[in-house]
C-alpha positions as CSV (number, residue, x, y, z in Angstrom):
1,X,-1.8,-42.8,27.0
2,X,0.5,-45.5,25.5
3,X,-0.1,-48.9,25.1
4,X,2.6,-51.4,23.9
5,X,4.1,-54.6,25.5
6,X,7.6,-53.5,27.7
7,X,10.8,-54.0,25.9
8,X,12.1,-57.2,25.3
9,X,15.7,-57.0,25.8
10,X,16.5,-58.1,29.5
11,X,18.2,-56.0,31.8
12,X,19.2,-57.9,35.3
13,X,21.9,-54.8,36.6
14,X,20.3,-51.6,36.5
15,X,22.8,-48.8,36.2
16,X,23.2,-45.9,37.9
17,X,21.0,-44.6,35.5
18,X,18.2,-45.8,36.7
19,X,16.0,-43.5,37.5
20,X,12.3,-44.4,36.7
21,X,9.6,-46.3,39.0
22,X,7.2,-49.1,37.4
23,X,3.6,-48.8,39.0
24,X,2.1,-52.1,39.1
25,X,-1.9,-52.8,39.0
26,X,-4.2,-55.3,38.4
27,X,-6.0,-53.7,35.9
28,X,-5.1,-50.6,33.8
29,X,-7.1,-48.1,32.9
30,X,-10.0,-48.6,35.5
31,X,-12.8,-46.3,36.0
32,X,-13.4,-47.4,39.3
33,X,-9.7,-47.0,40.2
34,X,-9.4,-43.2,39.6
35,X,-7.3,-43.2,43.1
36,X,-5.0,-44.5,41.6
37,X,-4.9,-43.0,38.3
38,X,-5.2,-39.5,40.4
39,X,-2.0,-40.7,42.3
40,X,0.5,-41.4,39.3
41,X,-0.6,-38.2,37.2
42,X,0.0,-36.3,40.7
43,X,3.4,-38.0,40.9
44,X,4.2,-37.4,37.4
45,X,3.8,-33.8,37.6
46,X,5.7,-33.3,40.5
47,X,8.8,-34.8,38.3
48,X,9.1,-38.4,39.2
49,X,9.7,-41.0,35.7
50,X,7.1,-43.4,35.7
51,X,5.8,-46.6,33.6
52,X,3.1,-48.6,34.1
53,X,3.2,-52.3,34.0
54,X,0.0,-53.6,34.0
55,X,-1.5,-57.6,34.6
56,X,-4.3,-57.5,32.7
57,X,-5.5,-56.0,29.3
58,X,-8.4,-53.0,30.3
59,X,-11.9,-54.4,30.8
60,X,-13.7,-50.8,30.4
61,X,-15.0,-49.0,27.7
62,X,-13.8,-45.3,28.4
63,X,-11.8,-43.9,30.6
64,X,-11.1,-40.9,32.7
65,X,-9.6,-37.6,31.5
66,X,-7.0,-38.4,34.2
67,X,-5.8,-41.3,32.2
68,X,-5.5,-39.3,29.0
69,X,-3.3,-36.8,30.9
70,X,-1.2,-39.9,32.2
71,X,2.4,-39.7,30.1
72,X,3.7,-42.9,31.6
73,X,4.3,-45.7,28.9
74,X,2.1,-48.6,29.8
75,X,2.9,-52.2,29.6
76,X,0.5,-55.6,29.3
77,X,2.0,-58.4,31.2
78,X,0.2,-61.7,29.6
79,X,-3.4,-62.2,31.9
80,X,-3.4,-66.0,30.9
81,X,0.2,-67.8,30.2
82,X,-0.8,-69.8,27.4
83,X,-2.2,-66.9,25.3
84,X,1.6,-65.5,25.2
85,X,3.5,-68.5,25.3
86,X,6.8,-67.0,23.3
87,X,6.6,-64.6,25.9
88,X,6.4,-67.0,28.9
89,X,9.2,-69.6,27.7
90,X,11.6,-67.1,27.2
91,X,11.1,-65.4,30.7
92,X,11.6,-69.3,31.9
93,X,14.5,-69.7,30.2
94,X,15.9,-66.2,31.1
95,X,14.9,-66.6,34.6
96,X,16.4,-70.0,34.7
97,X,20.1,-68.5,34.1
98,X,19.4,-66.0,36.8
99,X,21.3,-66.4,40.6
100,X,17.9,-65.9,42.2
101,X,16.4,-68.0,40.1
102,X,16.3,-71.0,43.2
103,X,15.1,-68.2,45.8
104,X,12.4,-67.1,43.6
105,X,11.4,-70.8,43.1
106,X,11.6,-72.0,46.4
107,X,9.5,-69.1,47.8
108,X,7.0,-70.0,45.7
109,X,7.0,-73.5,46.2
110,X,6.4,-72.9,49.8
111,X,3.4,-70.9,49.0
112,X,1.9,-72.9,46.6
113,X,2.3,-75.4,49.3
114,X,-0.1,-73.1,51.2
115,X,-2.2,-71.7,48.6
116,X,-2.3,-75.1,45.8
117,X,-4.2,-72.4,43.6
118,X,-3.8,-71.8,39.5
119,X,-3.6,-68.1,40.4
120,X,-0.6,-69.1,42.4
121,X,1.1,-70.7,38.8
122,X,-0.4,-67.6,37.1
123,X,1.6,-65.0,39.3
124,X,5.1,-66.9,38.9
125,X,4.6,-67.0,34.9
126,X,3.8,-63.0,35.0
127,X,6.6,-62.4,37.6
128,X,9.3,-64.1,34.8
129,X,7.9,-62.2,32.3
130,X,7.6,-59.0,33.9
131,X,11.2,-59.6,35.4
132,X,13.2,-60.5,32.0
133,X,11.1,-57.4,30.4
134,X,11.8,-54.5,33.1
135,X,13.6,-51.8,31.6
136,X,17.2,-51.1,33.1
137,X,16.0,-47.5,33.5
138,X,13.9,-49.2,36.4
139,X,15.1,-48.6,40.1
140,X,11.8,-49.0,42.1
141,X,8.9,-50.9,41.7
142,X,5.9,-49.8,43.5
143,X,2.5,-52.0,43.3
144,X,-0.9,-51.5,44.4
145,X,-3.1,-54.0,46.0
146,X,-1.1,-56.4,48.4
147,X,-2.6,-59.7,46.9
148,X,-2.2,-61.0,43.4
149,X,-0.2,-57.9,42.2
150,X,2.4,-57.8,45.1
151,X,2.8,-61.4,44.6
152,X,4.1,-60.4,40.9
153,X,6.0,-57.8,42.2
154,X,7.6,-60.3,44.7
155,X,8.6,-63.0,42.7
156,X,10.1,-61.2,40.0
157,X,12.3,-59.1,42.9
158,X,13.4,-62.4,44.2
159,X,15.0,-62.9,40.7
160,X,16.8,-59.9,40.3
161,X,17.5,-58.7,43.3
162,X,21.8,-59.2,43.7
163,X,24.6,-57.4,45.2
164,X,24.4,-54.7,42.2
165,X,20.7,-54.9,41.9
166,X,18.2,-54.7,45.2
167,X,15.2,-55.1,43.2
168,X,13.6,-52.9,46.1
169,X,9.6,-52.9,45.9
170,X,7.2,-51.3,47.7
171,X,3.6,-51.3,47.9
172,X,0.1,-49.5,48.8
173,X,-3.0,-51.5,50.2
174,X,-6.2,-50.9,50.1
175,X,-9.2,-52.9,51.3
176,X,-10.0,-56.6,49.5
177,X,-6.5,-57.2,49.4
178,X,-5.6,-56.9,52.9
179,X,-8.8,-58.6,54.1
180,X,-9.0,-61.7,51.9
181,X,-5.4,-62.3,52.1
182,X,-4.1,-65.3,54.3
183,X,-1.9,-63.1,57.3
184,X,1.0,-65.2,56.4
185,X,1.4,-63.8,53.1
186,X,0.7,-60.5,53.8
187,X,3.3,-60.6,56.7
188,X,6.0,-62.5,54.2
189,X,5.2,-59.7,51.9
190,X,5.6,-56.5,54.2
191,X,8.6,-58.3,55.3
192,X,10.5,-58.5,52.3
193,X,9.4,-55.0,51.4
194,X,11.1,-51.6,51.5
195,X,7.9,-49.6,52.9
196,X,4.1,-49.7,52.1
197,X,1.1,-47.4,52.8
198,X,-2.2,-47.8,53.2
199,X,-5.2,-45.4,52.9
200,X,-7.1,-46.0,56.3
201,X,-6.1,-45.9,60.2
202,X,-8.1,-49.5,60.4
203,X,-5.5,-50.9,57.5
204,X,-2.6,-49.4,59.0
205,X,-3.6,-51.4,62.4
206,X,-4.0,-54.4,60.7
207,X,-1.1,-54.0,58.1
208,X,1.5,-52.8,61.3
209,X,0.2,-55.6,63.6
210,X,2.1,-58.2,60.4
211,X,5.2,-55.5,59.9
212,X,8.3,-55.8,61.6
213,X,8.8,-52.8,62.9
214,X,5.4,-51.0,62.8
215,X,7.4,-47.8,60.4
216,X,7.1,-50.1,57.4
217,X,3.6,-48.9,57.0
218,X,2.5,-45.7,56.8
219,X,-1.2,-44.3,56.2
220,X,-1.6,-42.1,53.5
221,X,-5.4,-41.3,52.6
222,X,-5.7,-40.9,48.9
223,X,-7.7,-37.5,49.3
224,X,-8.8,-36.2,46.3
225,X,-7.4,-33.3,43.7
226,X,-9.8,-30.7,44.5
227,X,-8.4,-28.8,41.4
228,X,-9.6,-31.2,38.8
229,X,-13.4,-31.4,40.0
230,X,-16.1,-29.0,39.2
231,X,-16.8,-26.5,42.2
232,X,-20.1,-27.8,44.3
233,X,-23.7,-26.1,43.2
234,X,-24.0,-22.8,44.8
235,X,-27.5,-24.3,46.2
236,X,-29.8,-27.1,45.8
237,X,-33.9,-26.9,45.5
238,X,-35.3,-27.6,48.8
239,X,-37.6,-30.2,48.4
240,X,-38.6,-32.5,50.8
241,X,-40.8,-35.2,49.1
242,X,-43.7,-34.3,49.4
243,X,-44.6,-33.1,45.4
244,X,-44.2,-35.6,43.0
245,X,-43.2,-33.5,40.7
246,X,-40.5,-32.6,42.6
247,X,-39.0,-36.0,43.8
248,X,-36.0,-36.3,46.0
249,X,-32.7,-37.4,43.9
250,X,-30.9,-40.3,45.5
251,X,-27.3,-41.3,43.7
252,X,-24.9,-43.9,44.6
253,X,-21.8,-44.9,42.9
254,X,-19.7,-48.1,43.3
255,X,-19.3,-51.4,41.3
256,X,-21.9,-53.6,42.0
257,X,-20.3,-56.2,44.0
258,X,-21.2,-57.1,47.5
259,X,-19.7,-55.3,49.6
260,X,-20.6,-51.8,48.4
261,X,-24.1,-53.1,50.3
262,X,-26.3,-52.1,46.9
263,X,-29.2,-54.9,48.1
264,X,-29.7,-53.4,51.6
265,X,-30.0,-50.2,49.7
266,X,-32.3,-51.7,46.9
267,X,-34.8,-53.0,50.7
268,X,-34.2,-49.9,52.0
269,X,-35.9,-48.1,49.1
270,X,-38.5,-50.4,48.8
271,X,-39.2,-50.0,52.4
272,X,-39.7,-46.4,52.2
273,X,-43.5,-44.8,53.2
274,X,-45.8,-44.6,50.2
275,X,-46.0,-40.4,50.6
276,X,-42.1,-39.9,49.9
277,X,-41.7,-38.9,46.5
278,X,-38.5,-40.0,45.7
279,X,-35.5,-41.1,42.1
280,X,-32.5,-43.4,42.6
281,X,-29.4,-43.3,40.4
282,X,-26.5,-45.8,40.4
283,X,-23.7,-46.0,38.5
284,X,-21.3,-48.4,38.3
285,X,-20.6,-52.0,36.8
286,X,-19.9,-55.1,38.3
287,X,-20.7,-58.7,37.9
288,X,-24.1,-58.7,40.2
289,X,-25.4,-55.6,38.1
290,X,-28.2,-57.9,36.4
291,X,-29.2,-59.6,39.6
292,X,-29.4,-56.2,41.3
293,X,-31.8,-54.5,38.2
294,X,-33.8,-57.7,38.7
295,X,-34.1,-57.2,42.4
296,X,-35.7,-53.5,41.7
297,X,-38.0,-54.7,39.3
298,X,-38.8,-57.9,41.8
299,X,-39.5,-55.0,44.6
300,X,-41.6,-53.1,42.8
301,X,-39.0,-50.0,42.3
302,X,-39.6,-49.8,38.3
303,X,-39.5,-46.3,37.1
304,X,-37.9,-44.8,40.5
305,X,-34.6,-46.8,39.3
306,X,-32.4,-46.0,37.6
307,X,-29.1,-48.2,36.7
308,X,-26.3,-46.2,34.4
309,X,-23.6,-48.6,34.7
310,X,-19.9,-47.3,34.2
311,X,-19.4,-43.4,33.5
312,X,-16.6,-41.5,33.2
313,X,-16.0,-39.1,36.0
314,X,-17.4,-36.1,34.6
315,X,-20.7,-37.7,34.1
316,X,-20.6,-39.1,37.4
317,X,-19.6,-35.5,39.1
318,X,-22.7,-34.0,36.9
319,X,-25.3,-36.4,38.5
320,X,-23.8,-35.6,42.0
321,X,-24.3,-31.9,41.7
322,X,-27.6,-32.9,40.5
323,X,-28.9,-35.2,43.3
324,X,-30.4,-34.2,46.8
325,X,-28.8,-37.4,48.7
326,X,-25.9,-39.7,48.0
327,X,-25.6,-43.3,49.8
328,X,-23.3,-46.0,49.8
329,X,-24.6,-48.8,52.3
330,X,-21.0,-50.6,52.5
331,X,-21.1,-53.9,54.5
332,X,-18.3,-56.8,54.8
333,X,-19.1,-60.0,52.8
334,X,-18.9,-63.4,53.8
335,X,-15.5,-63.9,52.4
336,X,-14.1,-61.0,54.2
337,X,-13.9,-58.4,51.8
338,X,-14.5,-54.9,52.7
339,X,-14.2,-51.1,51.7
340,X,-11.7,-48.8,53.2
341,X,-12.5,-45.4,52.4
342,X,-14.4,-45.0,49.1
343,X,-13.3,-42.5,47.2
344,X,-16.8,-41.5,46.0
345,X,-17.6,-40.5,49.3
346,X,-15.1,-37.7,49.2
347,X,-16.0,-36.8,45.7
348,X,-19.9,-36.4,47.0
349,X,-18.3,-34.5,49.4
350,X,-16.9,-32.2,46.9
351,X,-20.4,-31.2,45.7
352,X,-21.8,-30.5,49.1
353,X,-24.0,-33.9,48.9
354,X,-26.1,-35.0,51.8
355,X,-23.7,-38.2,52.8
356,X,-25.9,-41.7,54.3
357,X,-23.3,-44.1,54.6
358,X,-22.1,-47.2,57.0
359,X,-20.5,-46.8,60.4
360,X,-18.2,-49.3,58.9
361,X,-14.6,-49.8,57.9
362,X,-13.0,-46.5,57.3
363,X,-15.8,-44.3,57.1
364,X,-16.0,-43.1,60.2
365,X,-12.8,-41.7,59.6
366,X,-13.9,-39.0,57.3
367,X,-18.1,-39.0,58.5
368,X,-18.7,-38.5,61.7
369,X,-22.9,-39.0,62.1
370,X,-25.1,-36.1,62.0
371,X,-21.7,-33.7,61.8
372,X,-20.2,-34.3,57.9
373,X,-23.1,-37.1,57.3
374,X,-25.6,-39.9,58.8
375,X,-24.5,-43.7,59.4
376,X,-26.0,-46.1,60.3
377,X,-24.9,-49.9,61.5
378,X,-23.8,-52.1,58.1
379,X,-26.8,-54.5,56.6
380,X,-29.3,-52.9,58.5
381,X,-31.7,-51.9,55.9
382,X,-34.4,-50.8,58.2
383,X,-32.2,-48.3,59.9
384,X,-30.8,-47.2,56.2
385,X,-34.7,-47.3,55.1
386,X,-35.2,-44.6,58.4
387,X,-31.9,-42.3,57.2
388,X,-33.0,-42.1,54.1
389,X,-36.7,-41.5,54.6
390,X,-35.8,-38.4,57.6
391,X,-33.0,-36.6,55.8
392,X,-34.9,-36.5,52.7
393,X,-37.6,-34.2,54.4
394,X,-34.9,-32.4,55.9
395,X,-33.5,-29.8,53.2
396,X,-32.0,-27.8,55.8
397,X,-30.4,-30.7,57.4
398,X,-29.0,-32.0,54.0
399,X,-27.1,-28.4,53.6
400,X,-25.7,-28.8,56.8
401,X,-24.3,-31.9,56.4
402,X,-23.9,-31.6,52.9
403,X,-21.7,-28.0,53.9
404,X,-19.6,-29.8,56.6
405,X,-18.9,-32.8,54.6
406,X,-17.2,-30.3,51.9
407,X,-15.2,-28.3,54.7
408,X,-13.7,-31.1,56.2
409,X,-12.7,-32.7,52.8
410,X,-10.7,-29.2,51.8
411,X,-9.4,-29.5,55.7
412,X,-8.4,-33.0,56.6
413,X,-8.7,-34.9,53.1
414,X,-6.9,-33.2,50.2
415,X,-4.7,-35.1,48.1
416,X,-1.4,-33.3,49.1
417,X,-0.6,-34.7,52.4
418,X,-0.4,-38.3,50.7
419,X,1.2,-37.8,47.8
420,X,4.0,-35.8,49.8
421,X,4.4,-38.9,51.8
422,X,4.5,-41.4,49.1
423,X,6.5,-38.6,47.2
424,X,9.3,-38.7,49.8
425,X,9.2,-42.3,49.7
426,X,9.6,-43.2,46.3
427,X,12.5,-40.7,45.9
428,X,14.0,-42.1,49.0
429,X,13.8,-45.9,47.3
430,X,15.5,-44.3,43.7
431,X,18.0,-43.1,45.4
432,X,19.1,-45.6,47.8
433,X,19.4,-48.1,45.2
434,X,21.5,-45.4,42.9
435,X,23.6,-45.8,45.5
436,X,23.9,-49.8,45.5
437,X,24.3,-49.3,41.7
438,X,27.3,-46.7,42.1
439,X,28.9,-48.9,44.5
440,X,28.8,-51.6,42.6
441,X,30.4,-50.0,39.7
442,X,32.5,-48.9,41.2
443,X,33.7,-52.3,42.5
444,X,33.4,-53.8,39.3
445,X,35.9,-50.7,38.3
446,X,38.6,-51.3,41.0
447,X,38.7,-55.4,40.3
448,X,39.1,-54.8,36.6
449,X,42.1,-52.4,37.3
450,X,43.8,-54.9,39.9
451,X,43.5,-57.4,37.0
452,X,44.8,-54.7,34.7
């Protein structure tokens, strides 16, 4: 993987040349973002040019052997303005020579309006930036996450875009971003968009209901490359809890933030019956991590409780063919926020793991109860308490599921049927604005010889 700031040399007119696709995130590299990381190595080996442009500096300690496969040159936009300041005043004064410099500004003025935010002041410094740095060979830029990101993505485009230049973007949502952002802006966004996809049926309803013509979104699931995981145990020990020698291995996986629903599951434990011999794994960071390990210890969970905080996804895809049970209690928070379909879900899936999850957000659309897994109603710890404390005297049960879950992964839920989608796209986007570039040299050709 490379890391090095994107070229300084501005380039408003992309020639015809331009043949490479930026890929914009929040954060890169992410361990809990390995859709995403699993997406542009898929697209990179299928022959498409890629960078990534990235608006933050990476906040995790090791990464994924996806990201080390990753040949895409990667490129720090500055996270706070006034630690890059040369940087930021010459994407002012660049951006201030530009044609779309007053459409850019007064789109933002009209959300800042709406939205008298420091984030808001933060985007429009990165989106200068980002715009005076983007390398001619650029003729598509495709960002995940609809909020902060695609705000970026959209200000810059309003800068550049001219006859000779569309400065199409397109984007892929995912959960917080489409529930914790105001429906004007996401309907201002998908608007001024060439196409975006999402990665549940529950988005796409929500995202389409905003669209102007309900074809500007698409659903591709992420799915998952069953060729880069290991293959599931051929079988598991069939205990049942009763021999404490022989507990019942519960895992879950998931930053620990509040949707992922990791205090119902911390009650849920707790309320288990006394004769269950049972171990709990998470893994995972996240900023209520320390309030979570003091909740176990406040319960009375101690030694049955485990926290491992971030892993890489080998070590995570060990301690799922080790377990008996996975569970990810997901539940909407206060502010909105909410899963779609977690990834991990389909990677427990992949090791024939006993699945307990919420009849919640997209779930459903990958478990249905008691045929690829159990749900139960979100923040309900009593009935997660119940799930829990049945299928872990059910061995038998637990293949089933654990079985069906795997089949209907390989079935419904690989990663190909996404990435041909988003494949098709992209190529699509690259070469229609080829096209715009050709056309406009070709102008520029014609009016030079009638001067000649």
């Amino acid at each position: 993987m490379t890391r090095a700031q994107a070229p300084q040399a501005p380039a408003s007119q992309p020639p015809a040349a331009a043949n490479e696709i930026a890929i914009v995130v929040k954060g890169y590299p992410r361990l809990s973002e390995t859709f995403i990381a699993q997406e542009i190595l898929a697209l990179e080996r299928r022959g498409l040019k890629l960078r990534i442009i990235s608006l933050r500096e990476p906040t995790d300690s090791a990464v994924h052997p996806m990201h080390r496969q990753i040949q895409a040159p990667v490129a720090y936009l500055p996270e706070y303005l006034h630690e890059a300041p040369i940087r930021v005043l010459k994407g002012l004064g660049w951006a201030m020579r530009q044609p779309g410099f007053s459409r850019m500004l007064g789109a933002f003025i009209r959300d800042l309006r709406r939205d008298l935010t420091r984030n808001r002041i933060r985007r429009l410094g990165q989106a200068m930036v980002f715009a005076r740095e983007l390398p001619a060979s650029v003729g598509h830029v495709h960002v995940h996450y609809l909020h902060t990101p695609a705000s970026v993505v959209r200000y810059a485009a309003l800068l550049r875009r001219s006859a000779s230049n569309p400065a199409a973007w397109s984007f892929s949502a995912h959960a917080k971003d489409i529930w914790t952002t105001p429906d004007w802006e996401k309907r201002e966004k998908i608007a001024e968009s060439l196409f975006g996809v999402t990665c549940t049926r529950q988005n796409l309803a929500a995202l389409q209901a905003l669209a102007p013509a309900p074809e500007r979104v698409a659903l591709a699931y992420h799915g998952l490359d069953l060729s880069r995981l290991p293959a599931p145990p051929a079988s598991r020990p069939a205990c049942n809890g009763g021999d404490p020698a022989s507990p019942v291995r519960i895992v879950s996986v998931g930053r620990a933030v509040a949707k992922k629903g990791f205090g119902d599951l911390l009650k849920a434990l707790a309320g288990l019956p006394g004769d269950l011999h049972w171990q709990f794994v998470h893994v995972g960071g996240g900023e209520l991590l320390p309030r979570l390990k003091a909740e176990a210890e406040q319960l009375g969970l101690g030694q049955r409780v485990a926290f491992m905080g971030a892993l890489p996804q080998p070590d995570v895809m060990a301690l799922l063919g080790a377990a008996d049970m996975f569970v990810l209690p997901a539940r909407k928070t206060r502010s909105g926020d909410q899963d779609g379909l977690p990834n991990v879900l389909m990677e427990a899936a992949s090791q024939k793991l006993a699945i307990i999850a919420s009849d919640f957000a997209g779930i459903p659309e990958f478990i249905r109860d008691d045929v690829e897994g159990v749900l139960v109603p979100p923040a309900d710890f009593t009935a997660l308490a119940n799930a829990i404390n049945l299928l872990a005297r059910e061995p038998e049960r637990r293949a089933r599921l654990g079985e069906a879950a795997w089949r209907r992964l390989r079935a419904d839920f690989s990663m190909e049927g996404g990435i041909d989608l988003i494949e098709a796209r992209l190529r699509a986007a690259l070469g229609a604005a080829g096209a715009v570039s050709d056309e406009a040299g070709a102008r520029s050709a014609r009016q030079r010889s009638g001067a000649a």
